[in-house]
C-alpha positions in Angstrom: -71.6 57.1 183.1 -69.5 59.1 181.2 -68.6 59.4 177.5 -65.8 60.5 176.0 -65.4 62.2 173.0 -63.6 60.8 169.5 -61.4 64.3 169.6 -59.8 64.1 173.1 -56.3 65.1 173.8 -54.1 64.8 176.4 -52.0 62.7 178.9 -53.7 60.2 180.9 -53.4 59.5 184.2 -50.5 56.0 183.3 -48.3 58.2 180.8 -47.8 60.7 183.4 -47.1 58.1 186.4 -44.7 56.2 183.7 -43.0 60.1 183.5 -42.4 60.6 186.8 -41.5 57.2 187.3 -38.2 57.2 184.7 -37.3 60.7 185.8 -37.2 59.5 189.5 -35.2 56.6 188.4 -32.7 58.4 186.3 -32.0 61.0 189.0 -31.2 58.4 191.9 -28.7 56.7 189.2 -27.2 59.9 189.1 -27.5 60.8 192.4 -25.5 57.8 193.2 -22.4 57.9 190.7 -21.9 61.7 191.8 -21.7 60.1 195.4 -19.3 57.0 194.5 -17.5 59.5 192.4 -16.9 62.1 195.0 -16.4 59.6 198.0 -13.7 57.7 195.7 -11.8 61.6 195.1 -12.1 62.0 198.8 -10.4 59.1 199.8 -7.6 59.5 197.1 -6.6 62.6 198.2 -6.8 62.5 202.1 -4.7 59.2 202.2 -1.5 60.5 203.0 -3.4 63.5 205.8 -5.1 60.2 207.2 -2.3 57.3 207.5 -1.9 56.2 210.9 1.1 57.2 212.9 4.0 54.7 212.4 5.8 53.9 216.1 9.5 52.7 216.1 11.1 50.9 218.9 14.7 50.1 219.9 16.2 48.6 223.0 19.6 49.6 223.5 21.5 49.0 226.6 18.8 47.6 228.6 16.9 51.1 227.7 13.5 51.2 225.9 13.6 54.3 223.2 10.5 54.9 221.1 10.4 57.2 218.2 7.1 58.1 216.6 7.0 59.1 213.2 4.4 60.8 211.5 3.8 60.9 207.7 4.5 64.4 205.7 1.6 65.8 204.1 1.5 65.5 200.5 1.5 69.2 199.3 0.3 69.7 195.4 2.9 71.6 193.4 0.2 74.4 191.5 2.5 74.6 188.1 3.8 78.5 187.5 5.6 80.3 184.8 8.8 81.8 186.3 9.6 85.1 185.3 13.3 85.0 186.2 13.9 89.1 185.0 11.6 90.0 187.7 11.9 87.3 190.3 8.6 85.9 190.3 6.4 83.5 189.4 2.9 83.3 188.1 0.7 80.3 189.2 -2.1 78.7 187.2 -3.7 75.0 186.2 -2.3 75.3 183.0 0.9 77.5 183.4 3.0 74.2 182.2 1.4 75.3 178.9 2.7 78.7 178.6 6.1 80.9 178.8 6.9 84.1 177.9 8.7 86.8 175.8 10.3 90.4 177.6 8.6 93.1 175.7 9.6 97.4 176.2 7.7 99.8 175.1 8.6 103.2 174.2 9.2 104.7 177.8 10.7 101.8 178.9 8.2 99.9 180.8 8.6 95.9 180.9 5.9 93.4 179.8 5.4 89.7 179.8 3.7 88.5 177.1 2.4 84.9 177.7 2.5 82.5 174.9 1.7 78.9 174.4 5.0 77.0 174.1 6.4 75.4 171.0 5.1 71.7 172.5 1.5 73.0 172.6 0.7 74.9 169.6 2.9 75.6 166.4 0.2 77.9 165.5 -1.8 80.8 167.5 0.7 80.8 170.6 0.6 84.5 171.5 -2.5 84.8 174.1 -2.7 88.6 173.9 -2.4 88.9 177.6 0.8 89.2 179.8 1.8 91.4 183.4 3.4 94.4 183.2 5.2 95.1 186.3 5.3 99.0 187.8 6.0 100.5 191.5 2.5 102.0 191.8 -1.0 100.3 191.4 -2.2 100.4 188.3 -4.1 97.1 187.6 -6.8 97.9 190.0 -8.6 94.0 190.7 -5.7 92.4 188.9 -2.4 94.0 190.7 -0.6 91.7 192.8 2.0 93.2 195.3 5.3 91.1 195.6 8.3 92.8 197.1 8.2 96.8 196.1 6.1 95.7 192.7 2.7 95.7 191.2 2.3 93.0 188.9 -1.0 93.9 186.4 -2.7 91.2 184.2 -3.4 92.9 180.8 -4.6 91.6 177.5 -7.0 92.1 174.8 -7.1 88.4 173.4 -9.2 86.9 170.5 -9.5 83.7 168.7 -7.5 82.6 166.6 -8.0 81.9 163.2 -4.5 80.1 162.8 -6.1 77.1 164.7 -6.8 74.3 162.3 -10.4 73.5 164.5 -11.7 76.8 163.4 -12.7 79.0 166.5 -14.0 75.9 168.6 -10.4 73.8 167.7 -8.0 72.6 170.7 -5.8 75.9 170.4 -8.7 78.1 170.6 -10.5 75.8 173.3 -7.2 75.9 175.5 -6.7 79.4 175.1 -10.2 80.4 176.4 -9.6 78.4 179.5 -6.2 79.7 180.4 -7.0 83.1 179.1 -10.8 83.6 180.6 -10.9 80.8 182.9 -8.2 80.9 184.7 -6.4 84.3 184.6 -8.9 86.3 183.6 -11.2 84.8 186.3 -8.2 85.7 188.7 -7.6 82.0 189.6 -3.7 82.7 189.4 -1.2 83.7 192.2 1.7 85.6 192.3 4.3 84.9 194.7 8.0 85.8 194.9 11.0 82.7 193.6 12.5 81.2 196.5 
């Protein structure tokens, strides 16, 4: 027979059962809504790829003519800001956010400064970053050849302290994600306008 002691300490054997039992609960509830969730964005976005081929007929003439159609693709437009001096554009989740301003410096190189446009932010548009565009490489990681150019991301951006949220506002929020996020990550194309 054992004895226990007035002092003892611990977990017994029920509290630790009733642990594992909630935590085993609460990850197949979650388990489950990341399955519905990502079955439901599968099947939204493959419907037009999977839509059956549609099958025309017409008689004519005592002659049997059958057409088969098949769907087109549904193609997502990436949104871009179109640098129309240099022919380009620049694509990004959020370039419907931005525009830009031509800049020179002093020997007479071009710059694109990005900026958050007048419908976004009244305050804190300027990101700090833009392309410069030259007809070596000069960007390393970030040049992107199109036609006889290099096109160079460059920046030095901060927060800004314009933004009415303080450095964790909306303006500040949105220009982290386009700024380190997105460009800076290198999630952005460039491609010649057609």
């Amino acid at each position: 027979m054992t004895m226990k002691c007035k002092n003892e300490k611990g977990f017994g054997v029920v509290e630790i059962v009733l642990v594992l039992v909630i935590v085993g609960l609460v990850g197949v509830v979650g388990f489950m809504v990341y399955k519905n969730q990502h079955k439901a964005t599968n099947s939204t976005t493959s419907t037009a790829s999977t839509t059956p081929a549609q099958t025309k007929t017409s008689t004519t003439d005592n002659t049997k003519q059958t057409a088969t159609t098949t769907p087109t693709p549904t193609t997502t437009v990436k949104p871009a800001v179109v640098i129309t001096e240099w022919g380009i554009k620049v694509e990004f989740d959020d370039a419907d956010k931005v525009t830009y301003k031509m800049s020179t410096d002093d020997i007479g190189k071009q710059y694109a400064d990005l900026y958050l446009k007048d419908s976004v932010a009244s305050v804190c548009q300027a990101l700090g970053v833009g392309f410069s565009r030259d007809t070596t490489i000069s960007g390393g990681d970030n040049s992107n050849k199109v036609g006889g150019h290099y096109y160079n991301l460059f920046g030095g951006p901060g927060a800004c302290s314009d933004d009415p949220g303080g450095t964790n506002g909306s303006i500040n929020q949105l220009r982290v994600k386009i700024i380190g996020n997105e460009l800076g990550a290198g999630k952005y194309t460039v491609s010649a306008v057609q």
